[in-house]
N, C-alpha and C positions, 0 to 999 in steps of 0.2 A: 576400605571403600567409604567414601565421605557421600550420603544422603544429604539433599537439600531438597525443601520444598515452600512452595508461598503457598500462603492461605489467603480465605477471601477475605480478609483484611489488612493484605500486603505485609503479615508479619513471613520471615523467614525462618522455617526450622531447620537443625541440622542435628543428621545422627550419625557418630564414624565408628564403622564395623573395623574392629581387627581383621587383618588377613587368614588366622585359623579359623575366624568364626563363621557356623554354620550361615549365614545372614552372607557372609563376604563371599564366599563360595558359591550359595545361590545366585547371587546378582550377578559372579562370575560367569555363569553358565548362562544364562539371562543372557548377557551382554555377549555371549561369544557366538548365540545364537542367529544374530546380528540384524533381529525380526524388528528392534527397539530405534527410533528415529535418530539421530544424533544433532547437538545445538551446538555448535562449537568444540568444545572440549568435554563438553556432558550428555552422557546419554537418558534419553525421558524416556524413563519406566513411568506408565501411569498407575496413579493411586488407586485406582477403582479395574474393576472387571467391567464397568460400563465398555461398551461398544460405542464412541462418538461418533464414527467413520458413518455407521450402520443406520446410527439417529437420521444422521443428517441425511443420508441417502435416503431413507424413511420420508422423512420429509417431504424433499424436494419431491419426490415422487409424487406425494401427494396435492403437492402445489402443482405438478405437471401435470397428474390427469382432471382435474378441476377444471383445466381449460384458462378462459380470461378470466383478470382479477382486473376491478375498475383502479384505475392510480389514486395513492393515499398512502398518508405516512403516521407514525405513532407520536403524539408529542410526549412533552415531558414526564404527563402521567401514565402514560401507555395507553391513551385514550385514541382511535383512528381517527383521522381527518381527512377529507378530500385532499386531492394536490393535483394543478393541474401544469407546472414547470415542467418542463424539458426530460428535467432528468428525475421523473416520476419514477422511470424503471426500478434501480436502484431501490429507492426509499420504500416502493410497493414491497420487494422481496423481504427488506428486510421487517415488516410490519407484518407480513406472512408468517413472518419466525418468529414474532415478540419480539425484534429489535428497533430499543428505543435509540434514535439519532445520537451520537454523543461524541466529543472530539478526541476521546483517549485514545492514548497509542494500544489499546488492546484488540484481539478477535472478535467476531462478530458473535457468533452462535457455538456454543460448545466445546469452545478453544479454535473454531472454524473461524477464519477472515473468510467471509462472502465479498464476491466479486459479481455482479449481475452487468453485463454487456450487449451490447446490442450492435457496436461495429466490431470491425478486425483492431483497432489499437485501442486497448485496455489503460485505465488508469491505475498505477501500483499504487500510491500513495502522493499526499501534498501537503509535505513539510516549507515552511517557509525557512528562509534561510537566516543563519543564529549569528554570520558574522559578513565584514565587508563592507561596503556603503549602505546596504540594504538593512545589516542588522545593527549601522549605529543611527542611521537614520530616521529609521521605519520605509513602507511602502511606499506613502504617499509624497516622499519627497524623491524615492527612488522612480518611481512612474512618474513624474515631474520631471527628472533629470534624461530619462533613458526608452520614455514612452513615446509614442507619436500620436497626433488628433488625429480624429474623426469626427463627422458630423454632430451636431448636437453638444457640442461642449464638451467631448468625453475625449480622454485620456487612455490610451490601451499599452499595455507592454504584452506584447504577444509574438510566436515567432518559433518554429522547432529549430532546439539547438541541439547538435550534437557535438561530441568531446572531441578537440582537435579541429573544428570547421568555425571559422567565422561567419556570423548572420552577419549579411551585409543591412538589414534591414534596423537590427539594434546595434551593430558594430561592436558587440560583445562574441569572445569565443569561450565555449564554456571545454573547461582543463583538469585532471585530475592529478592535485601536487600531491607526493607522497605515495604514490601508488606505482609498483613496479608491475607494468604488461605481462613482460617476460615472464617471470615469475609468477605474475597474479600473484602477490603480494603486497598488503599494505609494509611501505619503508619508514614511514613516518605517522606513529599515532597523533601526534597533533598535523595531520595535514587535513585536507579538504577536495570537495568539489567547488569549483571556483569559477565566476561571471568573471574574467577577466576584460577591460581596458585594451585599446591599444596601444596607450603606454604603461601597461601592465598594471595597474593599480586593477584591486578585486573592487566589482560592484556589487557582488552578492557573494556569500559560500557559508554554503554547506559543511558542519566541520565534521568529520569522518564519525565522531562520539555522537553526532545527535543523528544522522542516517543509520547507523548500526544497530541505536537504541530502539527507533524508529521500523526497520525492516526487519528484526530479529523478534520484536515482540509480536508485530502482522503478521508475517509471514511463512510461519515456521510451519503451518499447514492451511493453506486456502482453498475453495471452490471458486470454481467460473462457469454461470451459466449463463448461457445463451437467452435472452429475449426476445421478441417481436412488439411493433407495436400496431394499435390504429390511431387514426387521423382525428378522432371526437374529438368536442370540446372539454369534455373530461375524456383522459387515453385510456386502454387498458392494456393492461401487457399480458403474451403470454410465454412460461419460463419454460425452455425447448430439453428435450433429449437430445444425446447426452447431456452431462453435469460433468466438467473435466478437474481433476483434483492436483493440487502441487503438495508431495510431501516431502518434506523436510529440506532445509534450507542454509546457509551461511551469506555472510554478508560478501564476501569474496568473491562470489555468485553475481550476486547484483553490481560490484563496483566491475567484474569484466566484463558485463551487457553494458554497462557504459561505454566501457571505453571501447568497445566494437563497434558502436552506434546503435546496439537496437534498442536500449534503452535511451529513450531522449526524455529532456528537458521542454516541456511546451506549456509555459503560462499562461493566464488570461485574468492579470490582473489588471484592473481600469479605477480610474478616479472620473466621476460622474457629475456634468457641471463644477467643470475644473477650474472657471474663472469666476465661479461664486465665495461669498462665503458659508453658503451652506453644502461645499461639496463633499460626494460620498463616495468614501474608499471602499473598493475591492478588491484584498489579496486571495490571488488563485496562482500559487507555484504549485505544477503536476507534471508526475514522473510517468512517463508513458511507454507502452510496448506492444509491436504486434504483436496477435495470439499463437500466429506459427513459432515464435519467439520464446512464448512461454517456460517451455522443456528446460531451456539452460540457464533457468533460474532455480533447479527445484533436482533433487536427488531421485526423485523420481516424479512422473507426472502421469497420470493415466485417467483412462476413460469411464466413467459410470452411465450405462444406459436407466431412463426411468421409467424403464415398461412394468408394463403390467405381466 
């Protein structure tokens, strides 16, 4: 039995128990008990007798019966700040938990990825895309090439794409090369999710190594919870019972909600005063999915009430 583990300095250790030894045996029985989440080809036994499931239901609970929390986010030094954007929800939850904003591909809380929502389509993650027009160009020539105006000088590339449909509105169809349906198999490790052209050239993609890397470190166990909001000039939100859980995951998972359609492709990236020269990009590629949709992402997915 070959042990791995990262530390919180991203070094990796590794201990390999012979098959007689008492150690290989245990982890045998461990693992045949089949209580242990699985990531791929490795099962996570966690280091600790901590209960994280338990924390965090702790938690949230407590965040639940407090009632409204005014909108505000943590900056850099873990200091609270008003906020009064759109998407306060979010940023409140996480400053409820000590989470400071940050762009790593890691979980939010305790190995937990928090998801805090407020409609039925959830945002899973927004990776910009590593190859194609988009990744030798950058954004802001790719929203130039493939975006359309709107008022006020702005540039939008926005539009739900789903695999196998052309948006007639960017006249891009987003394709997944390499990937067998039938099977739900990836056939090709260097393939891709792919903005294809109508004459087939990629405008963007996704290459399967950077979504896997991407979804496997998030999502190996997340929360979704429900919010509400009011109308103030500053919001508040309040975070609802249930708190719905996704445990345990593979990437294979996520690339067959693509290609079903329930997981779609919906940007909103924009270049702002796009015939200046002081104009300002914004990349937002986001991967979306209704919440009924949730389940067949996730090896199991269930409900936590936060009563008292």
């Amino acid at each position: 039995m070959l042990l791995m583990g990262v530390s919180r300095d991203r070094s990796i250790y590794a201990f390999l128990a012979p098959a007689a030894s008492a150690m290989s045996q245990q982890l045998q029985k461990l693992i045949s008990i089949g209580t242990h989440p699985k990531k791929g080809v490795f099962t996570v036994i966690p280091a600790t007798t901590t209960d994280t499931r338990q924390q965090l239901i702790n938690k949230l609970k407590e965040i639940h019966l407090l009632g409204w929390h005014q909108s505000m986010r943590l900056n850099s030094a873990g200091m609270v700040q008003p906020y009064i954007a759109k998407n306060g929800g979010g940023y409140t939850l996480e400053a409820l938990l000590g989470v400071i904003p940050n762009g790593r591909s890691e979980p939010d809380y305790l190995g937990w990825e928090i998801k805090g929502y407020s409609s039925d389509r959830i945002t899973l993650m927004t990776p910009e895309p590593d190859a194609g027009f988009y990744g030798e160009a950058g954004v802001k020539a790719f929203v130039q090439q493939y975006g359309h105006p709107t008022a006020n000088d702005t540039l939008y590339f926005t539009g739900l794409h789903r695999v196998g449909n052309r948006n007639d509105s960017t006249g891009l169809t987003l394709i997944l090369d390499g990937y067998d349906p039938v099977q739900q198999k990836i056939t090709d490790v260097n393939g891709a999710l792919q903005l294809m052209t109508d004459n087939g050239q990629p405008a963007a993609s996704w290459t399967f190594a950077k979504l896997m890397d991407k979804w496997s470190k998030k999502h190996a166990q997340a929360a979704f919870v429900r919010y509400s909001s009011n109308k103030a000039s500053l919001p508040s939100f309040h975070y609802e019972s249930p708190v719905h859980l996704g445990l345990g995951t593979n990437f294979s998972h996520f690339l067959h909600a693509l290609q079903q359609g329930h997981v779609v492709y919906d940007p909103g990236s924009k270049i702002s005063g796009a015939s200046s020269n002081a104009a300002k990009v914004k990349a937002r590629s986001q991967f979306r999915i209704p919440f009924k949709q949730l389940p067949a992402l996730y090896e199991g997915f269930e409900a936590e009430k936060l009563s008292q």
